[in-house]
NUTORRO-560079 format. One line per field, with one value per residue (C-alpha): x, y, z; residue number from 1. Coordinates in steps of 0.2 Angstrom, whole numbers. Example, Ala and Ser with C-alpha at 12.3 -4.5 7.8 and 13.67 -1.06 7.14 Angstrom:
2
east: c(62:68)
north: c(-22:-5)
up: c(39:36)
seq: c(1:2)
***
This chain:
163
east: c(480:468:457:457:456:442:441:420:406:416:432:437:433:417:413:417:417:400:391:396:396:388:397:400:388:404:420:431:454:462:478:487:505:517:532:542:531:513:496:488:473:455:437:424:410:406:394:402:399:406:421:434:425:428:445:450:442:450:467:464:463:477:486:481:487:504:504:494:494:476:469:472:455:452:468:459:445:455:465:448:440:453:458:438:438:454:447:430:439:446:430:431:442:445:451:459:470:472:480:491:497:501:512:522:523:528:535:543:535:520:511:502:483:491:507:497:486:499:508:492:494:509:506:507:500:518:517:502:510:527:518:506:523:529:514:505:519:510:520:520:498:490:471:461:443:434:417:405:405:392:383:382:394:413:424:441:453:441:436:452:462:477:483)
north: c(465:471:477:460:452:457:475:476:464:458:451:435:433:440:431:413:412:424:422:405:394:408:408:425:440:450:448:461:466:480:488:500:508:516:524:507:494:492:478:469:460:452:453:442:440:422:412:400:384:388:397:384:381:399:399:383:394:411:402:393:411:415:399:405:421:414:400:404:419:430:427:444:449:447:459:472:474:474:488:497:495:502:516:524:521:531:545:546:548:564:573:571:586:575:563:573:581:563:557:572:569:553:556:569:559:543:546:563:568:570:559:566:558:551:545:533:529:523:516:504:502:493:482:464:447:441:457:452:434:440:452:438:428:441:444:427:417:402:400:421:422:426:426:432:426:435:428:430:418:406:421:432:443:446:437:442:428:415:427:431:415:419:406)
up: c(495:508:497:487:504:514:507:504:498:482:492:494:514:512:497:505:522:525:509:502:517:529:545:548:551:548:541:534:534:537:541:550:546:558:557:556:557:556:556:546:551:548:560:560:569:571:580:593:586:569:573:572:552:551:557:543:528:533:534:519:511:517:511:493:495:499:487:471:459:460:443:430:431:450:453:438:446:463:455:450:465:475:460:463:483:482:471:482:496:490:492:511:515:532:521:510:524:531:516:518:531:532:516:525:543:536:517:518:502:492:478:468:464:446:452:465:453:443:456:460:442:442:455:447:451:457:468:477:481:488:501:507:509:518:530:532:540:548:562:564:563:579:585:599:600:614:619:634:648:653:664:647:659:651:659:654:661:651:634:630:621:611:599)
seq: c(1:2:3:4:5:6:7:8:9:10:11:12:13:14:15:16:17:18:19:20:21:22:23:24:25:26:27:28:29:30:31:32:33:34:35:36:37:38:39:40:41:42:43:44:45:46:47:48:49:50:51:52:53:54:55:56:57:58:59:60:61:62:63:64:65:66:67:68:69:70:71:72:73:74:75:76:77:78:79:80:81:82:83:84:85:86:87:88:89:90:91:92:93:94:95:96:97:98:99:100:101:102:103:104:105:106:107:108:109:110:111:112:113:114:115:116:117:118:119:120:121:122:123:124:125:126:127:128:129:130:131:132:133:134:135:136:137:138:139:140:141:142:143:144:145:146:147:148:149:150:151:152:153:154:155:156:157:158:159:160:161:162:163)
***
């Protein structure tokens, strides 16, 4: 989903909200796992005056991630997309040993190269829906906007606002 999300030039938050209607300079998601719990999130770098348009489109993105199926092609070139990031990354022996540990930290076991491929594989439209059911709870999203103050000097009682 993150991938399909805002995962690179070809997502669906890059494609609308930066190229589409241009209101972002940047706009990307990404996550983070812990142990037992973890984050899921989305950046954009928005002018001022267009970030509450922003804020309507991003969360309208995330509204038909909840509600409607991704089309069977969009989740295949999803799939492929994240199948050769995946594969690249393997030639980063950082990366490489990342991975690694990650699997033994937080899984307890190793997967090989073609038993995650296959498991991204498998993922299905239906599968895609039910997770951002499960993340994007309206009532459950947060955001932080930070801006400069009037001086061009952060202010952080007045940049900080957390709706």
């Amino acid at each position: 989903m993150n991938t399909l999300l805002g995962g690179g030039m070809s997502s669906r938050l890059f494609q609308n909200i930066r190229e589409r209607h241009g209101l972002a300079y940047s706009i990307f998601s990404f996550h983070d796992f812990m142990y037992d719990t973890g984050v899921f999130g989305i950046y954009m770098g928005v002018d001022s005056a267009r970030e509450q348009q922003a804020q309507i489109l991003l969360r309208e993105e995330l509204r038909k991630m909840r509600d409607e199926l991704v089309s069977p092609q969009e989740l295949e070139r999803t799939k492929s997309q994240l199948k050769g990031s995946l594969m690249l990354g393997l030639e980063s022996t950082s990366s490489r040993m990342s991975r690694l540990a990650n699997m033994e930290m937080y899984l307890g076991q190793y997967f090989t190269l073609d038993e995650v491929l296959e498991g991204i594989g498998r993922v299905t439209q239906e599968d895609m829906r039910q997770l951002a059911r499960e993340l994007f709870i309206e009532d459950r999203l947060t955001s932080t906007v930070i801006r400069p103050s009037a001086k061009g000097e952060v202010d952080e009682s007045a940049s900080l606002e957390t709706q």
